[in-house]
BAVEXLUM-813605 format. One record per residue (C-alpha): x, y, z; residue in one letter. Coordinates in pm, whole numbers, plus 50000, padded with zeros to 5 digits. Each point is the difference from the previous one (the first is absolute). Last residue first. Example, Ala and Ser with C-alpha at 12.3 -4.5 7.8 and 13.67 -1.06 7.14 Angstrom:
// BAVEXLUM-813605
+-------+-------+-------+----+
!     u !     v !     w ! aa !
+-------+-------+-------+----+
! 51367 ! 49894 ! 50714 !  S !
! 49863 ! 49656 ! 50066 !  A !
+-------+-------+-------+----+
//
This chain:
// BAVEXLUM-813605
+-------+-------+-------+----+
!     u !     v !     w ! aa !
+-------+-------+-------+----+
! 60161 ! 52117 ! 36072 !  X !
! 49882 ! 50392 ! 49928 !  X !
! 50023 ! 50077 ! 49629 !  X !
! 50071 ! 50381 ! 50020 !  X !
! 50014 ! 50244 ! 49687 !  X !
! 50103 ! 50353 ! 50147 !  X !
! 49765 ! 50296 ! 50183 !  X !
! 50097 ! 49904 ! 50342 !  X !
! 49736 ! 49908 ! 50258 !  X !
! 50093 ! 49643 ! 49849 !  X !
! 50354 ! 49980 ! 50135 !  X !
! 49867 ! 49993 ! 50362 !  X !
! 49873 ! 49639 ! 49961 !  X !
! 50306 ! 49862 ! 49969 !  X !
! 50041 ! 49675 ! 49876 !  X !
! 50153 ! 50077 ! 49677 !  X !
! 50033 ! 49993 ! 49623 !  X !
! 50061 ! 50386 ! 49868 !  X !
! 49900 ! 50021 ! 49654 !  X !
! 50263 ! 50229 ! 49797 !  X !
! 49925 ! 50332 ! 49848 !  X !
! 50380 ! 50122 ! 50030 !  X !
! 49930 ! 50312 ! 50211 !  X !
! 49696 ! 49857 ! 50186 !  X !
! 50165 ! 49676 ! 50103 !  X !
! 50359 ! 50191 ! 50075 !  X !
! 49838 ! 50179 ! 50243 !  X !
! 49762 ! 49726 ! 50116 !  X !
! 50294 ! 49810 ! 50066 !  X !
! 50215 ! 50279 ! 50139 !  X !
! 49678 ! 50054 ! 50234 !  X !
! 50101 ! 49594 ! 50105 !  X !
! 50312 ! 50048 ! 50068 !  X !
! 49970 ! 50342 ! 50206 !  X !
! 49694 ! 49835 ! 50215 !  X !
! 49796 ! 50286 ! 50099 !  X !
! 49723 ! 49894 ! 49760 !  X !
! 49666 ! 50231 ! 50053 !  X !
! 50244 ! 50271 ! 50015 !  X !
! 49916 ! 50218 ! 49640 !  X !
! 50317 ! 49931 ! 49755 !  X !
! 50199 ! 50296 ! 49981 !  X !
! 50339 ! 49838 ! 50089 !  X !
! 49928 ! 49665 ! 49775 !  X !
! 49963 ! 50184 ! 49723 !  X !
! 50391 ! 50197 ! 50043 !  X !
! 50120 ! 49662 ! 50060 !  X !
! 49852 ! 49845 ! 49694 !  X !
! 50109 ! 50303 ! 49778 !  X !
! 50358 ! 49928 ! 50189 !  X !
! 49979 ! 49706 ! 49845 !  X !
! 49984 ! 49667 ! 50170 !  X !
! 50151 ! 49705 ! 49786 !  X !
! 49724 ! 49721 ! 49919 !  X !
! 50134 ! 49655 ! 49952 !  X !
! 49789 ! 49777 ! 49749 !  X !
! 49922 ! 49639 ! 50142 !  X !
! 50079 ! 49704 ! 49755 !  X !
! 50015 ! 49757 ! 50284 !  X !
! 50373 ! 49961 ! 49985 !  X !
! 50047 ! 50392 ! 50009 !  X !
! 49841 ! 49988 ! 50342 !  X !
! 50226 ! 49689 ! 50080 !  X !
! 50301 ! 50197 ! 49908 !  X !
! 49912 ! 50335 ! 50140 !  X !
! 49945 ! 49786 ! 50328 !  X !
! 50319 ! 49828 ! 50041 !  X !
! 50033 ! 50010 ! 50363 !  X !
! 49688 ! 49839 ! 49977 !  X !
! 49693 ! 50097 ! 50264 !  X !
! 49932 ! 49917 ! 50359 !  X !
! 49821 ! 50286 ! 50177 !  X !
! 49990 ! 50194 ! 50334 !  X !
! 50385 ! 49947 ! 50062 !  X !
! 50054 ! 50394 ! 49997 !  X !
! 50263 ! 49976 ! 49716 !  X !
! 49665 ! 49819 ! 49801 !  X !
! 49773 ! 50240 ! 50105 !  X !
! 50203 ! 50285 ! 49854 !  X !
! 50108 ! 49756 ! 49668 !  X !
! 49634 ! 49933 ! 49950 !  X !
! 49938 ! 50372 ! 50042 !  X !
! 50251 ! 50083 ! 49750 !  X !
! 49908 ! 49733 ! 49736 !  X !
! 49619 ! 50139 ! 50013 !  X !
! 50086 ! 50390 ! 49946 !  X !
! 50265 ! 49910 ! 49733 !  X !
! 49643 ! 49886 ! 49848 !  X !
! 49881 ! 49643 ! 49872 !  X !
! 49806 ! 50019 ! 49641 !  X !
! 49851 ! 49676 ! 49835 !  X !
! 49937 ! 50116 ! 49653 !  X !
! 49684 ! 49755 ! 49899 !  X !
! 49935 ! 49895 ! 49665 !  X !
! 50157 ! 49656 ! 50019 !  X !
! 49763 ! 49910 ! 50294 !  X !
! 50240 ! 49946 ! 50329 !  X !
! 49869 ! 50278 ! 50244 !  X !
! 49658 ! 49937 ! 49896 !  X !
! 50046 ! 49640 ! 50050 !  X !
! 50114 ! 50083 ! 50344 !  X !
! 49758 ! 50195 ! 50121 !  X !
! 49691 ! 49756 ! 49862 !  X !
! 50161 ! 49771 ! 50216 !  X !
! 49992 ! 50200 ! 50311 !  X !
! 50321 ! 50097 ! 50190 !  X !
! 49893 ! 49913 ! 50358 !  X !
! 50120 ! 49612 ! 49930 !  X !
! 50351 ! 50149 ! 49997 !  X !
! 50261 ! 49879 ! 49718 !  X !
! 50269 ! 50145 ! 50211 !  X !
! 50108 ! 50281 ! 49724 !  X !
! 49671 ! 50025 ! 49886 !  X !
! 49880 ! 50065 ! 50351 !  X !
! 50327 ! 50260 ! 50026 !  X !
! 49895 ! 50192 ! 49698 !  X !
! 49636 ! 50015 ! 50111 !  X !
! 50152 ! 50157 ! 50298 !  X !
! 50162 ! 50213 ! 49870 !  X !
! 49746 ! 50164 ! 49751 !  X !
! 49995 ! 49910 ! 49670 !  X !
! 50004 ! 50211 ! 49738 !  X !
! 49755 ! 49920 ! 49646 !  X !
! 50050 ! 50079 ! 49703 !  X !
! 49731 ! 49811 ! 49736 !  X !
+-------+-------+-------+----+
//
């Protein structure tokens, strides 16, 4: 299975958050899983971050890579996607999710409801 987590689900892994279900996390761990995180994700960590509205490693592409999470470069295919998506989302990180979720068939794992009125694979924590 590919999945792509959203940010947050990133940062409950990352803190070992009660929020982040069980059945989430062996999912994310099972052999057969691809793990994705997006550009998109590692930029808006590193936003909030500069902004003091989250504590996260300075290290971060290390400890991603530590926990066997794929990186996912945005294209400009992803960019151009994520520019005609309809406006239910007006978040730009998370439509270049859902972008790069419909262009590279990948299960988005999140917590936001608004990702389902889009026509991509959702498992909703």
């Amino acid at each position: 299975m590919k999945i792509l987590l959203d940010t947050h689900i990133v940062l409950w892994w990352l803190a070992d958050e009660v929020r982040l279900p069980s059945k989430t996390r062996k999912l994310i761990t099972r052999p057969d899983t691809y793990a994705y995180v997006s550009s998109a994700t590692v930029w808006e960590i590193a936003i909030k971050k500069s902004l003091g509205k989250l504590v996260c490693p300075d290290n971060l592409e290390i400890v991603l890579r530590d926990n066997q999470f794929e990186m996912l470069d945005i294209t400009w295919a992803h960019a151009w996607q994520a520019g005609q998506l309809p406006r239910y989302h007006d978040d730009p990180f998370d439509r270049m999710l859902i972008a790069q979720a419909l262009l590279e068939h990948l299960t988005v794992i999140t917590h936001d409801t608004r990702f389902s009125q889009y026509e991509i694979d959702c498992s909703m924590v």
